[in-house]
C-alpha positions in Angstrom: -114.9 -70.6 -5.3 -118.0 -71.2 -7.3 -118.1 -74.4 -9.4 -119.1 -73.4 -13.1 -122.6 -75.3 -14.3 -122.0 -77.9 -16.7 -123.2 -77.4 -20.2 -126.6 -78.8 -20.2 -127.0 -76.8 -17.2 -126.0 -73.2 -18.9 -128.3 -74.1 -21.7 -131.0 -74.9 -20.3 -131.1 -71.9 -17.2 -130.8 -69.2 -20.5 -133.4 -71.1 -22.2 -136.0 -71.6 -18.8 -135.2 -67.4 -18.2 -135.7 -66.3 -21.8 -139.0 -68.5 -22.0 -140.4 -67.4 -18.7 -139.4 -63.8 -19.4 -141.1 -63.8 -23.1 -143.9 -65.6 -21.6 -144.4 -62.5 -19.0 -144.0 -60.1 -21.7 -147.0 -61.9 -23.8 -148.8 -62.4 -21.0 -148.9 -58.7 -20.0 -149.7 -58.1 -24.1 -152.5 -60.3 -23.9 -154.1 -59.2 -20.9 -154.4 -55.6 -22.1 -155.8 -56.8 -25.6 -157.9 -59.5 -25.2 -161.0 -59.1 -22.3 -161.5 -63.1 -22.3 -159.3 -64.2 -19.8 -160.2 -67.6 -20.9 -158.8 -67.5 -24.0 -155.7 -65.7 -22.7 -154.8 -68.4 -20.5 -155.4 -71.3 -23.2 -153.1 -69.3 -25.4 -150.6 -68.8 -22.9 -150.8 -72.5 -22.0 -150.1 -73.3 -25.9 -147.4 -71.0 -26.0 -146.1 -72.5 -22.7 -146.2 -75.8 -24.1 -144.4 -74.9 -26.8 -141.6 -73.5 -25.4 -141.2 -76.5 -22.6 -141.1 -78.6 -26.1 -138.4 -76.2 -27.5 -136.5 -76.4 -24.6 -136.5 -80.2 -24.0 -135.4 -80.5 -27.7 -132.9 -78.1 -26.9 -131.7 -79.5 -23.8 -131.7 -83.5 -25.4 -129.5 -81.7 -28.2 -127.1 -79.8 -25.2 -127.0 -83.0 -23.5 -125.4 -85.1 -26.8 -122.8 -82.2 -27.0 -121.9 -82.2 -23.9 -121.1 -85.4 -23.8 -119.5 -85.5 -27.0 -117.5 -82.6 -24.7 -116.9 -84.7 -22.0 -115.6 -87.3 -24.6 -112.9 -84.8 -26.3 -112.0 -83.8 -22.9 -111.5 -86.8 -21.6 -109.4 -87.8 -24.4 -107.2 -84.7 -24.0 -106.7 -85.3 -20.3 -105.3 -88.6 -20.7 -103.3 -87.9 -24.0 -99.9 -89.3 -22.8 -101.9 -92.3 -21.6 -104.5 -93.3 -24.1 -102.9 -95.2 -27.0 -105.2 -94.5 -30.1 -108.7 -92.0 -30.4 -111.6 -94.3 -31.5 -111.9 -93.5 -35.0 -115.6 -95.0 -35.3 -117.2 -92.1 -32.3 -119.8 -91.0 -33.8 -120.1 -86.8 -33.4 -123.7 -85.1 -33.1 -122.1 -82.4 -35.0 -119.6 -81.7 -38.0 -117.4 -79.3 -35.9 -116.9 -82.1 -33.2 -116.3 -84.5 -35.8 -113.5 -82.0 -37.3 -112.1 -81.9 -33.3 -112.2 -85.3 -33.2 -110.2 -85.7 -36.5 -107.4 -82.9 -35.5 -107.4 -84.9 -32.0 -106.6 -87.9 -33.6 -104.1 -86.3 -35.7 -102.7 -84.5 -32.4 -102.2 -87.8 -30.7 -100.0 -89.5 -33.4 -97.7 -86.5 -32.9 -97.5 -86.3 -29.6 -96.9 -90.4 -29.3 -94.2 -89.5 -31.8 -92.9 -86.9 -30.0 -92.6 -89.4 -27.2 -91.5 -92.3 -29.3 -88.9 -89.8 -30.1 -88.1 -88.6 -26.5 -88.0 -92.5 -25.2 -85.0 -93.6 -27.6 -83.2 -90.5 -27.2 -82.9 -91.0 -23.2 -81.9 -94.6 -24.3 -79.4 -93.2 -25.9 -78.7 -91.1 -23.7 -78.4 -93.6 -20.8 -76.4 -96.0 -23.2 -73.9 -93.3 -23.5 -74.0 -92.7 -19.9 -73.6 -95.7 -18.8 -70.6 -96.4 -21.6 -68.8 -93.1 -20.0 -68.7 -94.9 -16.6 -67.5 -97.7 -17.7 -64.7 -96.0 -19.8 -63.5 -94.1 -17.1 -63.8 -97.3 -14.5 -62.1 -99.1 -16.9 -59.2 -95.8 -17.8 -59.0 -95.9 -13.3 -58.3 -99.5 -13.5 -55.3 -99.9 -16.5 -54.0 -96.6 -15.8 -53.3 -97.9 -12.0 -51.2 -100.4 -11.9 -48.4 -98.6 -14.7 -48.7 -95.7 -12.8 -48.4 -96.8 -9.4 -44.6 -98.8 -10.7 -43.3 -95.4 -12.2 -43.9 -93.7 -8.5 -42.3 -96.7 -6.7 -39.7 -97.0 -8.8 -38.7 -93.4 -9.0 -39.1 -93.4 -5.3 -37.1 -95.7 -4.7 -34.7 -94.2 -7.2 -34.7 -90.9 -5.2 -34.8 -91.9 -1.4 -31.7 -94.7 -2.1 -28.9 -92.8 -3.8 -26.4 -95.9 -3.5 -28.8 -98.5 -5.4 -26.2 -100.3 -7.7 -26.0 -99.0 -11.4 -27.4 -102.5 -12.6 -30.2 -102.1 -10.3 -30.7 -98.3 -11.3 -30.7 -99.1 -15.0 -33.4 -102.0 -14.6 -35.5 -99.5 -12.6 -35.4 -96.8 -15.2 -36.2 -99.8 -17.4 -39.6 -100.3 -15.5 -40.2 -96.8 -15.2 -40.1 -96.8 -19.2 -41.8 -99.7 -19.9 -44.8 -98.2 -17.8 -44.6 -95.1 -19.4 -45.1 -97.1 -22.9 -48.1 -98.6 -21.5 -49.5 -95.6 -20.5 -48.9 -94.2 -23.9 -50.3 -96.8 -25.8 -53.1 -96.7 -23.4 -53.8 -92.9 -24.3 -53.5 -93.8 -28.6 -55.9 -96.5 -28.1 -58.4 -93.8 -26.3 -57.5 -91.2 -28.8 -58.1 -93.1 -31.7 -61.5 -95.0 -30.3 -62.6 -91.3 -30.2 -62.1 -90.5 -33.2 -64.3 -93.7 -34.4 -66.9 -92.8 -32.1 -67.0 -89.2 -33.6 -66.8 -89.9 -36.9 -63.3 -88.1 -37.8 -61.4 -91.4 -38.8 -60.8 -91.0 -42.3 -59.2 -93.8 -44.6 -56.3 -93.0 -46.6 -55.7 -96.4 -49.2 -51.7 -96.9 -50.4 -50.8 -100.3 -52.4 -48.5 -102.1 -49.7 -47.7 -106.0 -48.8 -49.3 -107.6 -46.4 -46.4 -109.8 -45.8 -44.1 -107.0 -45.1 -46.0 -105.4 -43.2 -46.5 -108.6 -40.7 -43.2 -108.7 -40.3 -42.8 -105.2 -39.3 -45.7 -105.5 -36.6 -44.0 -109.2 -35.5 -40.6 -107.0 -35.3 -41.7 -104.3 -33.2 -43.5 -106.9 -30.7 -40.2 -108.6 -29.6 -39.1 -106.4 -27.3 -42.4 -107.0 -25.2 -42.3 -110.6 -25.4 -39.0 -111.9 -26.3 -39.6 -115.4 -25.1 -42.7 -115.6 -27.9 -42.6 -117.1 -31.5 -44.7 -115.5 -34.0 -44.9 -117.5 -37.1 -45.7 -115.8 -40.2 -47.5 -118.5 -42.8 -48.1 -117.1 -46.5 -46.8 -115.2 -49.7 -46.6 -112.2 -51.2 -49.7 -110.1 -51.3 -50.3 -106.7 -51.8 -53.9 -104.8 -51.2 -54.6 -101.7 -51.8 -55.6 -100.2 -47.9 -55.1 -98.2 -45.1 -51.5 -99.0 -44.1 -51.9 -97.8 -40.6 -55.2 -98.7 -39.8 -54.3 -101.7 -40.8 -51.6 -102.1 -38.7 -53.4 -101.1 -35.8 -55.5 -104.4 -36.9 -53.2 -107.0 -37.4 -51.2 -105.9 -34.1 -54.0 -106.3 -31.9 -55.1 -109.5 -33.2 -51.5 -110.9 -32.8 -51.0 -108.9 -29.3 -54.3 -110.5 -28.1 -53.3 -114.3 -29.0 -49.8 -113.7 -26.8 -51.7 -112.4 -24.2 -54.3 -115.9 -24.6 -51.9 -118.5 -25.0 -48.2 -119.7 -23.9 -47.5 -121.2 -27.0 -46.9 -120.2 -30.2 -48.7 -117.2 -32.4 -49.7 -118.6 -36.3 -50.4 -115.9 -38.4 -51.5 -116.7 -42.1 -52.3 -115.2 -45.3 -54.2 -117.1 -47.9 -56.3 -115.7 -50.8 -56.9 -112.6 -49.4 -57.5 -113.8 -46.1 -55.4 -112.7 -43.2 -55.7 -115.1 -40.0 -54.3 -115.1 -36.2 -54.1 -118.2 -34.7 -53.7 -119.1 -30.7 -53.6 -122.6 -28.9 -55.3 -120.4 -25.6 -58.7 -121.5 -23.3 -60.6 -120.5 -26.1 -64.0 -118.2 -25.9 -67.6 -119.5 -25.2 -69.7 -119.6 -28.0 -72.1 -117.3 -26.6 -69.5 -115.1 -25.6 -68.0 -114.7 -29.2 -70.5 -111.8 -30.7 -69.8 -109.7 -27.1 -66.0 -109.8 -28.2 -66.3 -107.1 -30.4 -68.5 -104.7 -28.1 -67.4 -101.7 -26.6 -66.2 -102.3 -23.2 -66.6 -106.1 -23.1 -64.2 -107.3 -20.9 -64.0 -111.3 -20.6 -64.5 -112.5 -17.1 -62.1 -115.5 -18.0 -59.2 -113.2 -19.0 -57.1 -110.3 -17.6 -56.1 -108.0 -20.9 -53.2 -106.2 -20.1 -54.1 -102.3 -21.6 -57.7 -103.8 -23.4 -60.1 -101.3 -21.6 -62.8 -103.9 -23.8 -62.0 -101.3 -26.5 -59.0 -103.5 -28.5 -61.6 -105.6 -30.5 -64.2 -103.3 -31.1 -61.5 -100.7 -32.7 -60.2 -103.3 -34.9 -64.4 -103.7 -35.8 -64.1 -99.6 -36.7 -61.4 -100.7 -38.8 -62.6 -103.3 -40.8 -66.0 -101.7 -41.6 -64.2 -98.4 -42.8 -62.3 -101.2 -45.2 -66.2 -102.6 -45.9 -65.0 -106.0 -44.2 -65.6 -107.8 -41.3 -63.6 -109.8 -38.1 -64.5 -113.7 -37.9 -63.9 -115.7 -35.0 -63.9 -119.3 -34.6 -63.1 -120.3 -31.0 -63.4 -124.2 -29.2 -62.9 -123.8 -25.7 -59.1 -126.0 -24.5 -58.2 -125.7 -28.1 -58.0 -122.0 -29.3 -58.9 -119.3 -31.2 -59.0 -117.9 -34.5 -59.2 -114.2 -36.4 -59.7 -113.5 -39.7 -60.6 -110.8 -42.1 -60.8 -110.6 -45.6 -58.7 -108.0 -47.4 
């Protein structure tokens, strides 16, 4: 395959041909006019002159645009490279200065393009990664619950003469798990529903108090040998009852799970605070509580999938507030939220 000539090169073989070929034509013109040969050779040595000056003025002028050629093209091979276009090149000609111009316009697109590009695979990756996580972290709670139903019902099955005491505490188990397991799939349901956008608030006038109660009510079952001690007055806010909740019952579910000792919850001037006496949280460690995921190398969360916290975050920005924490580590912890 046959290299193509360079620019300077094109240029100046058209120009040599068309000289020498003009220069033959006058030549032949000359010699059948003019009967001094003398003269006819001094005026073909002018003419030849003045072409060879025509064409180096040419070929100095086909030299600066082909480099300015070479520049452009240099620019354009290393586009997703180069950072910027030199604004201050200086152009032989107006139309390379206009390429220049749209070249340097080009470029910001493309590096926005890419700009563009770059944080959506971040994203992307981010969501990636939080996928595998979930489902690592779904694999890992949804194990243990499920693995007592099958040997309890096994053991139901194979041994038909298991005392009815003993059969009723199994089927106990077996139910219990099946709780877990449920609450497990709300908790995944409703992150979902955060993550999409599809939670939707729906505000009622309720008391705060009364509700506490409820929520310190319906834990007793689970942990029977636990006080919960309800601090405060009467206060109604105008909220989502059920989101809220979903709130104070992790917060209080989360401080049995830290602590042995007794569960303080308060309400005082709008404030709504859980108390524990647990190992407390590192200070660095506090700002990751609420992130997706985050599970505490310190503590085993029965049913948290890292997603308990960062739900009741969901909540309390729909309800344009915020969860504090104050944690000393031997001492406790503490969660509030303004209401």
């Amino acid at each position: 395959m046959h290299s193509r000539p360079h620019f300077k090169e094109y240029i100046l073989a058209r120009l040599v041909t068309m000289a020498v070929g003009i220069l033959l034509l006058i030549a032949l013109f000359l010699f059948s006019l003019l009967d001094d040969i003398y003269v006819v050779y001094m005026v073909l040595l002018l003419i030849a002159m003045a072409f060879s000056m025509f064409i180096f003025a040419i070929y100095r002028g086909a030299k600066r645009m082909e480099k300015e050629l070479t520049t452009i093209n240099t620019y354009l091979k290393n586009l997703t490279k180069i950072d910027k276009v030199e604004y201050k090149a200086h152009f032989f000609t107006h139309e390379f200065e206009e390429i220049n111009l749209n070249l340097i316009k080009v470029l910001r697109k493309s590096k926005k393009r890419e700009e563009v590009k770059q944080r959506y695979n971040a994203k992307l990756k981010l969501k990636n990664r939080q996928r595998a996580d979930m489902i690592s972290a779904i694999a890992h709670e949804f194990r243990n619950p499920i693995a007592s139903i099958m040997g309890y019902a096994q053991t139901l099955e194979e041994d038909k003469h298991i005392p009815p005491a003993l059969q009723e505490k199994f089927l106990g188990k077996i139910y219990n798990n099946g709780n877990k397991i449920e609450s497990l799939l709300s908790r995944l349901v409703l992150w979902n529903k955060f993550e999409s956008g599809e939670a939707n608030v729906h505000p009622t006038k309720f008391d705060v108090m009364s509700l506490l109660e409820e929520v310190k009510l319906s834990l007793f079952e689970k942990y029977s040998t636990r006080e919960i001690q309800i601090i405060g007055n009467r206060y109604e806010v105008d909220a989502d009852r059920t989101l809220i909740e979903i709130v104070v019952k992790n917060l209080i579910e989360n401080a049995l799970k830290y602590s042995k000792d007794e569960v303080i919850v308060s309400v005082k001037e709008g404030i709504i605070s859980v108390h524990d006496k647990g190992d407390g949280v590192l200070a660095k460690d506090i700002s990751k509580l609420t992130k997706k995921f985050y599970r505490s190398d310190t503590q085993n969360w029965d049913n948290s999938m890292g997603l308990g916290l960062s739900i009741v975050k969901s909540i309390l920005t729909l309800h344009h507030s915020e969860l504090e924490i104050e944690s000393e580590l031997n001492i406790g912890s503490t969660f509030s939220f303004k209401i």
